[in-house]
C-alpha positions in Angstrom: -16.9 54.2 10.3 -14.4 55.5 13.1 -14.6 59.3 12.7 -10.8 59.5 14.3 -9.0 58.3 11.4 -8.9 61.9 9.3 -7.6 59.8 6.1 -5.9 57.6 4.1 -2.5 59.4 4.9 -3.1 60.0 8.7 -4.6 56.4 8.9 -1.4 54.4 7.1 1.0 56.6 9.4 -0.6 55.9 12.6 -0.9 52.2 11.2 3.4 52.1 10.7 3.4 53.7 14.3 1.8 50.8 15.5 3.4 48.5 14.0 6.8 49.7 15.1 5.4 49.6 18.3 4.0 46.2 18.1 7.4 44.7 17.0 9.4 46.5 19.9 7.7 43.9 21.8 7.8 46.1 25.1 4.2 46.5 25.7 2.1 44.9 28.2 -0.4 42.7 26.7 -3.5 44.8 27.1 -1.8 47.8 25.6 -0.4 45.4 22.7 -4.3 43.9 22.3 -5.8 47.5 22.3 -3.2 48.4 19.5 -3.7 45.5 17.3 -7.4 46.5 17.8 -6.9 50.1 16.3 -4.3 48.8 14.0 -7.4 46.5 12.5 -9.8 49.3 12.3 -6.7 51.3 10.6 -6.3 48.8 7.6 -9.8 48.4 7.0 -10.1 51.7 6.3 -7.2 51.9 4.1 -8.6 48.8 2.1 -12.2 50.7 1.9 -10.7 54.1 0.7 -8.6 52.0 -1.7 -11.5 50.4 -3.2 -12.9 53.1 -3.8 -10.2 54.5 -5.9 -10.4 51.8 -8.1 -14.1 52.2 -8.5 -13.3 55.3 -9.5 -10.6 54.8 -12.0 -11.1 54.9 -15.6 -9.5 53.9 -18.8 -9.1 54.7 -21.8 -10.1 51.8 -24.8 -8.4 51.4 -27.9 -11.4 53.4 -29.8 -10.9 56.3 -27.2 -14.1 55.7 -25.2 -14.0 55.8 -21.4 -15.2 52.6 -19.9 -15.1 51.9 -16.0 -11.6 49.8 -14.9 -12.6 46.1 -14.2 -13.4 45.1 -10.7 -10.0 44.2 -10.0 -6.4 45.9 -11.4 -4.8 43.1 -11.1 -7.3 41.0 -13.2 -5.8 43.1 -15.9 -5.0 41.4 -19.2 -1.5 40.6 -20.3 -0.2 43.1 -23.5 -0.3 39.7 -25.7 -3.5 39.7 -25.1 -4.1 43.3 -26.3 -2.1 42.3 -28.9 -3.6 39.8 -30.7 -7.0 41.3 -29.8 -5.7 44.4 -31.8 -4.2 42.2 -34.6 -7.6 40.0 -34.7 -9.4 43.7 -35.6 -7.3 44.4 -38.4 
């Protein structure tokens, strides 16, 4: 892990400074090369540190137990789905 990015914060800012950079266009193409290179290094971080925080995250079930988030957020189920699994408990 590059021990220059400080953290998520620092590493998204320098990662919009590049990219306004980048979309100037008025960089020779070593210099453009070199900051797509960090920029890379930047958003791998960012997706590492925000996998992490959904590793971390818990929820609450209906029953009031914690249980660890599923692997993915956005794998989450609709409400009529919570719905009818709360109606078919009844």
């Amino acid at each position: 892990m590059d021990t220059t990015i400080k953290d998520f914060e620092a590493a998204i800012a320098e990662l919009e400074d590049i990219v306004k950079k980048l979309e100037e266009g008025d960089l020779a193409l070593e210099t453009s090369l070199a900051l797509y290179e960090r920029g890379v290094q930047l958003s791998r971080f960012c997706h590492a540190r925000l996998e992490e925080a959904e590793r971390r995250i818990e929820v609450l079930d209906e029953r009031g137990e914690l249980k660890p988030a599923s692997p993915s957020l956005s794998a989450a189920r609709s409400e009529d789905e919570a719905r009818a699994d709360r109606e078919k408990s009844r």
